[in-house]
TORFIGU-365032 format. One record per atom (N, C-alpha, C, O): residue number from 0; atom name; x, z, y. Coordinates in Angstrom, 3 decimals. Example, Ala and Ser with C-alpha at 12.3 -4.5 7.8 and 13.67 -1.06 7.14 Angstrom:
<nodes>
[0 "N" [13.190 7.800 -5.690]];
[0 "CA" [12.300 7.800 -4.500]];
[0 "C" [13.200 7.800 -3.300]];
[0 "O" [14.236 8.465 -3.319]];
[1 "N" [12.850 7.080 -2.250]];
[1 "CA" [13.670 7.140 -1.060]];
[1 "C" [12.900 7.870 0.030]];
[1 "O" [13.409 8.039 1.138]];
</nodes>
This chain:
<nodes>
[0 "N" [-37.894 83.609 -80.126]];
[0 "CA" [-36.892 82.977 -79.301]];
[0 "C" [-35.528 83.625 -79.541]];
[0 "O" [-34.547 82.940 -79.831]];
[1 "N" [-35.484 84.856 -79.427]];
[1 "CA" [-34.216 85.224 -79.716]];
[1 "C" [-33.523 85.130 -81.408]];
[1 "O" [-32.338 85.227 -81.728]];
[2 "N" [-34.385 84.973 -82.043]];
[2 "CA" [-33.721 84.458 -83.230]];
[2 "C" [-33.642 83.082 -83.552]];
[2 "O" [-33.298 82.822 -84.705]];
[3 "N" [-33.865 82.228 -82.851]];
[3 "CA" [-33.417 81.159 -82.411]];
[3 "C" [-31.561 80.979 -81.812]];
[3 "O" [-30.688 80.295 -82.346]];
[4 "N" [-31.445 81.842 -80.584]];
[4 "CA" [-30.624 81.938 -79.916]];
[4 "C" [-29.478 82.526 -81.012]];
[4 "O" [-28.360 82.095 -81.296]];
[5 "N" [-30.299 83.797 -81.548]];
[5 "CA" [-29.097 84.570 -82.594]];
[5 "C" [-28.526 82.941 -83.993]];
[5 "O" [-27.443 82.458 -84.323]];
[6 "N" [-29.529 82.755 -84.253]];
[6 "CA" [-28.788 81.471 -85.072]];
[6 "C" [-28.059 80.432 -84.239]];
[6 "O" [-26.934 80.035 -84.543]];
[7 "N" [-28.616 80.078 -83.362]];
[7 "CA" [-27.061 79.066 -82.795]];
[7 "C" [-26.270 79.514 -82.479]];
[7 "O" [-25.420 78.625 -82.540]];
[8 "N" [-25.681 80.602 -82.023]];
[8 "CA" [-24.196 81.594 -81.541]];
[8 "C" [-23.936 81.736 -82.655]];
[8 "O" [-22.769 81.424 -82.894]];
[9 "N" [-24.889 82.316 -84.094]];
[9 "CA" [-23.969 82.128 -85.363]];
[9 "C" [-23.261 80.549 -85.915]];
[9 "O" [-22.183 80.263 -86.437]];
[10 "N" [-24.231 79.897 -85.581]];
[10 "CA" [-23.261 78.594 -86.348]];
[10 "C" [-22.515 78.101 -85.061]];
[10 "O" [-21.830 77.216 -85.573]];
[11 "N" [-22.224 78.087 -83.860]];
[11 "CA" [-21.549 78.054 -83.017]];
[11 "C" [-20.457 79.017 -83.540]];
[11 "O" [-19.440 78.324 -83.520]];
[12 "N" [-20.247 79.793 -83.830]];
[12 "CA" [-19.153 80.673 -84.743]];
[12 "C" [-18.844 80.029 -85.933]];
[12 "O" [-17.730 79.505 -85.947]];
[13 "N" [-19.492 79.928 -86.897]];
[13 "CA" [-18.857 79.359 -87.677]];
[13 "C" [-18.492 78.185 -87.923]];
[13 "O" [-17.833 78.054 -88.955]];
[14 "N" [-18.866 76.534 -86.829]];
[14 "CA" [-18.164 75.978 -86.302]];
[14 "C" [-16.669 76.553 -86.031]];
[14 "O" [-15.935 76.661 -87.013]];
[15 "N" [-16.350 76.798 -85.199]];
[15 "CA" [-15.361 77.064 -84.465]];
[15 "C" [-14.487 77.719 -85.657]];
[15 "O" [-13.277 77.502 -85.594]];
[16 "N" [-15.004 78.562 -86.829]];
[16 "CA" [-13.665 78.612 -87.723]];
[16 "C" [-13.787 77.803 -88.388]];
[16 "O" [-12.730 77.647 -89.000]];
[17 "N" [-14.575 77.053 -88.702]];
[17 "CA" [-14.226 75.760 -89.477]];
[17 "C" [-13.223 74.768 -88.815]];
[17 "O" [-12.338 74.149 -89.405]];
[18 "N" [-13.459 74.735 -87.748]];
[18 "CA" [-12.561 74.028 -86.852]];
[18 "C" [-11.199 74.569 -86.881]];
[18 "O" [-10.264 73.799 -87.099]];
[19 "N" [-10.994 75.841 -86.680]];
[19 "CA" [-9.577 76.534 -87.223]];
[19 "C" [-9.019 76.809 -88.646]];
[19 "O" [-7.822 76.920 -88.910]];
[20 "N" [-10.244 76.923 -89.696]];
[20 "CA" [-9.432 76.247 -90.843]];
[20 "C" [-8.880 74.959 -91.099]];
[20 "O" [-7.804 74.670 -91.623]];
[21 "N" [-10.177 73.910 -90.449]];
[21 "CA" [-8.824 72.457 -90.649]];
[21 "C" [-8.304 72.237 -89.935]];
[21 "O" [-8.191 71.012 -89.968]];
[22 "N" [-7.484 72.845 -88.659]];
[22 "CA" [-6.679 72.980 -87.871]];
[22 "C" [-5.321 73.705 -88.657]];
[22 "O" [-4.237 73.121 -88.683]];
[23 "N" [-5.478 74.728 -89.137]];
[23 "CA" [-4.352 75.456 -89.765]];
[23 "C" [-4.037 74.978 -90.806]];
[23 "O" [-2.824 75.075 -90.990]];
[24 "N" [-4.825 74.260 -91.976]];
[24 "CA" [-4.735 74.152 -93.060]];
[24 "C" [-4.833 72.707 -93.329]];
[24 "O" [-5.365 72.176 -94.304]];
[25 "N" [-4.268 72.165 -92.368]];
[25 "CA" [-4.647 70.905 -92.461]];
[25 "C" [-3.566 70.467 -92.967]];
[25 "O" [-2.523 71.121 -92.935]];
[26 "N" [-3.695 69.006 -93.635]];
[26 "CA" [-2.222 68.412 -94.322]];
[26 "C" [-1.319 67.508 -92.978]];
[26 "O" [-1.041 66.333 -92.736]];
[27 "N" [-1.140 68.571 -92.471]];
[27 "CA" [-0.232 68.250 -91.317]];
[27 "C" [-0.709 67.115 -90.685]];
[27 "O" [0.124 66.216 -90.569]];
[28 "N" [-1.921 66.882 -90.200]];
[28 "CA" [-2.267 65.708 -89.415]];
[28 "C" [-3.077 66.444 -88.566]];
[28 "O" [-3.958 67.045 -89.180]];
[29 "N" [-3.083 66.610 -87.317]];
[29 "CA" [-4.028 67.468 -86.540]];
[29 "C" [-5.663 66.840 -86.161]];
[29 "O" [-6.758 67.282 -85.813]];
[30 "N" [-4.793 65.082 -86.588]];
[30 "CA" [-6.376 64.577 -85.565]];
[30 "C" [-7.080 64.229 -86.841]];
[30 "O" [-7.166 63.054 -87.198]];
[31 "N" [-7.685 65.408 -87.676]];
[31 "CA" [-8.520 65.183 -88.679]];
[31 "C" [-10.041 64.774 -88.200]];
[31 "O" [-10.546 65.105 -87.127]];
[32 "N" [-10.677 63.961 -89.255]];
[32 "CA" [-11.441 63.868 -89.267]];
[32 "C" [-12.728 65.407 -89.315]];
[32 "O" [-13.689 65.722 -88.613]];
[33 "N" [-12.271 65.819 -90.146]];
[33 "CA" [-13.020 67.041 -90.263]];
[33 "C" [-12.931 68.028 -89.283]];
[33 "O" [-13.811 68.878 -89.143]];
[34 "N" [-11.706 67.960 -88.443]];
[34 "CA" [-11.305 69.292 -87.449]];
[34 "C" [-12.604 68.210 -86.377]];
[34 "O" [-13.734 68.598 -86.081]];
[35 "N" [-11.980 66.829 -85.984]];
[35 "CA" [-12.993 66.707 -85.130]];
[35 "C" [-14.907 66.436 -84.925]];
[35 "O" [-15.626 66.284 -83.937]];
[36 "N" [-15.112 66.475 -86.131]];
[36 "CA" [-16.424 66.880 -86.493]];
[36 "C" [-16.891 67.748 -86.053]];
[36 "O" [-17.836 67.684 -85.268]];
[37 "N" [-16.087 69.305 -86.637]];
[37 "CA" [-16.265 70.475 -86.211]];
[37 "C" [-16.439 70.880 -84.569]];
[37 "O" [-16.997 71.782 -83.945]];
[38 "N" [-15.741 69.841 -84.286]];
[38 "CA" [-15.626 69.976 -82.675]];
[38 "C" [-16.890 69.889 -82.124]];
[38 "O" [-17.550 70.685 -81.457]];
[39 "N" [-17.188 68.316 -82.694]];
[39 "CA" [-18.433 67.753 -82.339]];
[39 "C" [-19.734 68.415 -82.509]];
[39 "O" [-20.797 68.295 -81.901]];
[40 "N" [-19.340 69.200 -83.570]];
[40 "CA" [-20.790 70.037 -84.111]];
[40 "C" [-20.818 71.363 -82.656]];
[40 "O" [-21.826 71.349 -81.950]];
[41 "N" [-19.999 72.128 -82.415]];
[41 "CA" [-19.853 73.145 -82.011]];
[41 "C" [-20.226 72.606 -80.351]];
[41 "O" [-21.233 73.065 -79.811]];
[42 "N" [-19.401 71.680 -79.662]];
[42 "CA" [-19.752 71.033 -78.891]];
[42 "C" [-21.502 71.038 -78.754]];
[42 "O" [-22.114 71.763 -77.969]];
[43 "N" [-22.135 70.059 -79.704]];
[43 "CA" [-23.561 69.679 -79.479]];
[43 "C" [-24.201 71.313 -79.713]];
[43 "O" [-24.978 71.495 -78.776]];
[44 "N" [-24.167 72.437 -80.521]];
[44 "CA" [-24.661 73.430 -81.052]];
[44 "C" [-24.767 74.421 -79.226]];
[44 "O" [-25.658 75.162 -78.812]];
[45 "N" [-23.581 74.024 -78.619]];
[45 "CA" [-23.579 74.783 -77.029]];
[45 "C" [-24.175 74.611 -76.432]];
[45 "O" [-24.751 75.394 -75.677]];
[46 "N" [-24.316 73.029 -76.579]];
[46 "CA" [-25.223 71.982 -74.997]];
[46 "C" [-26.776 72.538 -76.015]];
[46 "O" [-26.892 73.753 -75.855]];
[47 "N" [-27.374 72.244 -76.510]];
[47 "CA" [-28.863 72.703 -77.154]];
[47 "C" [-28.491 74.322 -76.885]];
[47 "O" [-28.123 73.960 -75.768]];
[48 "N" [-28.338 75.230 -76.878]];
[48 "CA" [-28.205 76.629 -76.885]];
[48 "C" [-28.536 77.035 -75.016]];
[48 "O" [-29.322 77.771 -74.420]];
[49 "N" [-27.491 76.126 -74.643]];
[49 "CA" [-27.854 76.105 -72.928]];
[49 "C" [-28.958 75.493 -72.268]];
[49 "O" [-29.368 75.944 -71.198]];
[50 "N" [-29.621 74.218 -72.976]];
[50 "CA" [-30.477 73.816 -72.674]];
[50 "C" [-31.773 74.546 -72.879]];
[50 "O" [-32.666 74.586 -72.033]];
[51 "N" [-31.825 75.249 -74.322]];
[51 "CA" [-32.627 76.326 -74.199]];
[51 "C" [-32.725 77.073 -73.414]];
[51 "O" [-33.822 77.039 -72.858]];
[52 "N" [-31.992 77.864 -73.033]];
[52 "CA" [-31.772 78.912 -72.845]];
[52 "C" [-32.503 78.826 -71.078]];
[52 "O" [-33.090 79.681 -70.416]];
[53 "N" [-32.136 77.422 -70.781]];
[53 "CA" [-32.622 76.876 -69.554]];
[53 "C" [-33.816 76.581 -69.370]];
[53 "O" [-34.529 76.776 -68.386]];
[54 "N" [-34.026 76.113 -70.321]];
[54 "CA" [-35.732 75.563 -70.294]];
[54 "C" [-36.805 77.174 -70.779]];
[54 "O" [-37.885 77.446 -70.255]];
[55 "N" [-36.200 77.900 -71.729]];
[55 "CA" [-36.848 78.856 -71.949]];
[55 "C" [-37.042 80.216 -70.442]];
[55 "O" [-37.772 81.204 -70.360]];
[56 "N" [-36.258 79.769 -69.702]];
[56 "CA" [-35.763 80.604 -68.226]];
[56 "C" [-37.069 80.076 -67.122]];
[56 "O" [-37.862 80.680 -66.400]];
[57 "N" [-36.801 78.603 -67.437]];
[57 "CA" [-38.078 77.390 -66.564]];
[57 "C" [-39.534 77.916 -66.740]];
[57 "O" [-40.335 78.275 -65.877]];
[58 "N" [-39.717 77.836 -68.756]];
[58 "CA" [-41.334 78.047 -68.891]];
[58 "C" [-41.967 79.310 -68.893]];
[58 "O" [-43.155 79.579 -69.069]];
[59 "N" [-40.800 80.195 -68.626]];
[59 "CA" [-41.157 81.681 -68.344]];
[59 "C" [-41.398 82.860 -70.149]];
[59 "O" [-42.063 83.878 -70.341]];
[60 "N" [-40.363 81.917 -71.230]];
[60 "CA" [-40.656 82.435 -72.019]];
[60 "C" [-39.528 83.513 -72.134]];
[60 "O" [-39.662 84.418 -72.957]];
[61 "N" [-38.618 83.456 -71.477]];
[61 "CA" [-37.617 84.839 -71.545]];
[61 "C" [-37.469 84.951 -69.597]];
[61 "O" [-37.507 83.919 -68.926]];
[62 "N" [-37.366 85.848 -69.177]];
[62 "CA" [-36.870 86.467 -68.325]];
[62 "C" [-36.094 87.236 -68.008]];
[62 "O" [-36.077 88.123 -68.860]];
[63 "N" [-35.045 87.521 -66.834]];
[63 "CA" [-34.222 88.439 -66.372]];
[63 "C" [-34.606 90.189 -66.568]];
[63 "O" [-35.594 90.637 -65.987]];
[64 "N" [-33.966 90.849 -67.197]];
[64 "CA" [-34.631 92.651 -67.030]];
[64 "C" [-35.086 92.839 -65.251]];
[64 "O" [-34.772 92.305 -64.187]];
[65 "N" [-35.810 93.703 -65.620]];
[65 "CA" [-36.210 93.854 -63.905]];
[65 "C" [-35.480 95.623 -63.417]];
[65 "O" [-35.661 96.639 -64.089]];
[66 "N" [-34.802 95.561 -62.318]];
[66 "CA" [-33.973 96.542 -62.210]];
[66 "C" [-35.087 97.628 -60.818]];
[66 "O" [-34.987 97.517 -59.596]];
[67 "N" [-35.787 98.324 -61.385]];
[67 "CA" [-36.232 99.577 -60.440]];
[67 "C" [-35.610 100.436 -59.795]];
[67 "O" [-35.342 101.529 -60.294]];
[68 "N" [-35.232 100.067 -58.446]];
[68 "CA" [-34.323 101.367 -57.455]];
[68 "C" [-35.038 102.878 -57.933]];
[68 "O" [-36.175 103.070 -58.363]];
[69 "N" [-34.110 103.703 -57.730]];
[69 "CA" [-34.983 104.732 -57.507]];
[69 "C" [-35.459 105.111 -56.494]];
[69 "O" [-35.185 104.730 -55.356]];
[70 "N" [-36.438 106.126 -56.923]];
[70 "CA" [-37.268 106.262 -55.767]];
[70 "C" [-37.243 107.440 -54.918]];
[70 "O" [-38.058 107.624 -54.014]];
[71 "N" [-36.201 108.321 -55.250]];
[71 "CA" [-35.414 109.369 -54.863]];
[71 "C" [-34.015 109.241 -54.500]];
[71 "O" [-33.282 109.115 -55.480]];
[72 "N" [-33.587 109.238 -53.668]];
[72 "CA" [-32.015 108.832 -53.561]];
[72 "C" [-31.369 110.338 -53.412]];
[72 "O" [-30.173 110.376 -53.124]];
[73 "N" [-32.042 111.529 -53.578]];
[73 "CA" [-31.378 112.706 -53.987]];
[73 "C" [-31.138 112.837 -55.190]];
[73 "O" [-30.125 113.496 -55.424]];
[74 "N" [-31.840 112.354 -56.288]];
[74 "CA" [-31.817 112.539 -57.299]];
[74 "C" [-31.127 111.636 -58.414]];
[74 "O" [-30.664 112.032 -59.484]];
[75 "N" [-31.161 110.311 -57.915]];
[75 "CA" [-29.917 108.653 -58.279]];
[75 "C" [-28.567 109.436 -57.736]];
[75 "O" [-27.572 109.334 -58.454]];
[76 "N" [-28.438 110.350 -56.302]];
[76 "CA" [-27.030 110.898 -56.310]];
[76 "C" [-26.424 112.019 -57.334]];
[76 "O" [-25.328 112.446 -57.698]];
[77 "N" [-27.923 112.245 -57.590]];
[77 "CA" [-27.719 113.801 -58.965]];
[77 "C" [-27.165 113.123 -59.946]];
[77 "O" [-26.230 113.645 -60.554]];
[78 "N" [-27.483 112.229 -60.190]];
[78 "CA" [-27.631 111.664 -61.635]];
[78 "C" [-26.574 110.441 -61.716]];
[78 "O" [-26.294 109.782 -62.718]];
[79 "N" [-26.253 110.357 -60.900]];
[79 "CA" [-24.706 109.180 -61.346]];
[79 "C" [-23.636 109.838 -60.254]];
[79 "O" [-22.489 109.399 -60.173]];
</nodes>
């Protein structure tokens, strides 16, 4: 699962400079075809990344860390 996740934040990145190369480098027309592709790609690459990320939260295949108080509060005051 998480290398799942690690590949869509990568091409969700490299979307987004693709999108700023034909943004910068564009032949002076902003509403390119290609800049808005890029959009579109990066766009859809978020909504699937969240939907995972949601559904994988639902079927119990990733979970939140679980945070243990301590069990000494003389010693959590020692120590932070």
């Amino acid at each position: 699962m998480k290398v799942i996740i690690l590949l869509l934040l990568a091409a969700i990145v490299v979307s987004l400079g693709s999108g700023l190369f034909f943004l910068t480098k564009g032949k002076g027309d902003n509403n390119s075809p290609r800049l808005l592709r890029a959009l579109k790609i990066r766009i859809g690459l978020s909504v699937a990344l969240v939907l995972i990320l949601v559904l994988s939260f639902y079927f119990g295949w990733i979970a939140p860390p679980e945070v243990v108080p301590p069990s000494d509060p003389a010693a959590a005051s020692a120590a932070g």
